[in-house]
Structure formats: structure tokens, C-alpha cells
C-alpha positions as CSV (number, residue, x, y, z in Angstrom):
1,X,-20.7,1.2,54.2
2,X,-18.7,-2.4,53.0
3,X,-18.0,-4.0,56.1
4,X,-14.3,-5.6,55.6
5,X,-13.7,-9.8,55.2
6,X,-10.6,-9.5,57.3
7,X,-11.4,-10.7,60.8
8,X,-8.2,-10.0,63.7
9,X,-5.7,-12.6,63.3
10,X,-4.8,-13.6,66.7
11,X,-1.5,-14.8,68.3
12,X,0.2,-18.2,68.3
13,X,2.9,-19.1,70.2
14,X,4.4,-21.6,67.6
15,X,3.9,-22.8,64.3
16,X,2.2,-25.7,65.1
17,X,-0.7,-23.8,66.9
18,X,-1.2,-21.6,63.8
19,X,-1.7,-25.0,61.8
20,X,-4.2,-26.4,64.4
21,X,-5.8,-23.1,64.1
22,X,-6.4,-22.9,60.2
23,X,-7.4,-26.5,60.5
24,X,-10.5,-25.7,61.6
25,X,-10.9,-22.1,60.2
26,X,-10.7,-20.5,56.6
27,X,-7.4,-18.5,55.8
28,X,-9.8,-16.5,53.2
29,X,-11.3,-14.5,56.4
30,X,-7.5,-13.9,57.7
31,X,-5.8,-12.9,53.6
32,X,-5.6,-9.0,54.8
33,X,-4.3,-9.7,57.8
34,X,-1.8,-11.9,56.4
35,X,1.8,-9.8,55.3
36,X,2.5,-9.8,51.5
37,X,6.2,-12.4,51.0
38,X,8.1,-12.1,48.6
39,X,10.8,-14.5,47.4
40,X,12.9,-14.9,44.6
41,X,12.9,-19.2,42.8
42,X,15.8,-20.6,41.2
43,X,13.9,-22.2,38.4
44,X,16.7,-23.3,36.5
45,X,18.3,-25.1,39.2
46,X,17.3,-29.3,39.8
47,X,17.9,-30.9,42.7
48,X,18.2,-34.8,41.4
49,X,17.8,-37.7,44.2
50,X,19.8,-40.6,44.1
51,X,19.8,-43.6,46.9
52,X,23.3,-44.4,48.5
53,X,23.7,-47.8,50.5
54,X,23.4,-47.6,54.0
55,X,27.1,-48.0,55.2
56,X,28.1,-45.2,52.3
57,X,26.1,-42.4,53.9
58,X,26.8,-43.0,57.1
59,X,30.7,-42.8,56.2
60,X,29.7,-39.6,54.0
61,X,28.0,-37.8,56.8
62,X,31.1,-38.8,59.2
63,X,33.5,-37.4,56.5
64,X,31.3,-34.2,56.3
65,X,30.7,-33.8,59.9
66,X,34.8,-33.8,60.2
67,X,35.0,-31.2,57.3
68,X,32.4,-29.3,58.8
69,X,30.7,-29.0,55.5
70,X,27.1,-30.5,54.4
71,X,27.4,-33.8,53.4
72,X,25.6,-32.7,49.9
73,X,28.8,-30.2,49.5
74,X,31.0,-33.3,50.2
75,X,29.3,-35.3,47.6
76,X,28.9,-33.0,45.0
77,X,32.6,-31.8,45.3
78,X,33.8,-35.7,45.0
79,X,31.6,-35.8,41.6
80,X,33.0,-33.1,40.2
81,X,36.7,-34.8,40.6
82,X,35.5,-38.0,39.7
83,X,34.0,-36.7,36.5
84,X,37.3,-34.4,36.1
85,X,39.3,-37.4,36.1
86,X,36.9,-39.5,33.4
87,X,37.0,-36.5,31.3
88,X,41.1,-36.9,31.1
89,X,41.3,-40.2,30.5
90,X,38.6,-39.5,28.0
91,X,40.3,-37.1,26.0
């Protein structure tokens, strides 16, 4: 009789102690103890990265914080308008 590759997984009370733990052993003894994930990737979507000065993100995030909205919401909806506006003048 095969005798199986998957040894027990044990328990970890956090994250970080299941790091420590596969630092020093091999997740190829733990795969069928492991559950199958499954998620679903956006592949068409970017996410660009662009620096801001110092004093601008810090008034962003304050503006944001107010709003109650993530300051990437805030930004992007102030781009659109911006680029609403250019388009108008544009035209």
C-alpha cells in the first residue's frame, strides 16, 4: 500500500507563525492538507502609480478622510472632472 505525502498540518495562532513555520519546512509535504482557493483576476484592469508632493497627499487624505471615502476614490473622481472640463474646452 502507497503511503500518502501529506503529513497533518498543525495549528497556528496567526499568520505570522504559519510563515515562521514554512520557513523552515516544505509546503510540498502540507499541498493535501492545504484547501483548494479560488478567485476570480481582473486582468484587464491597471492600477498606474503616480508620485504626489508631500503637502498634496497629506491635503488629499484630509479631504478623503472628511468625505469618508478612500483617498484613491477622491483622486480618481477629481480626474475624471478635470479631464471632463479639458474635453469641453477641447471641443
Amino acid at each position: 500500500m502507497a503511503r500518502s505525502r501529506t503529513t497533518h498540518m498543525p495549528k497556528f495562532s496567526s499568520l505570522d507563525k504559519l510563515a515562521e513555520f514554512f520557513e523552515t519546512h516544505d509546503m510540498g509535504e502540507y499541498c493535501d492538507a492545504l484547501p483548494e482557493v479560488r478567485f476570480d483576476i481582473d486582468i484587464k484592469r491597471r492600477t498606474h502609480i503616480f508620485a504626489l508632493d508631500e503637502d498634496l497627499a497629506e491635503k488629499v487624505t484630509t479631504i478623503a478622510q472628511v468625505k469618508q471615502i478612500p483617498s484613491i476614490k477622491l483622486i480618481n473622481e477629481w480626474l475624471r472632472e478635470k479631464i471632463s472640463e479639458q474635453a469641453k474646452v477641447a471641443a
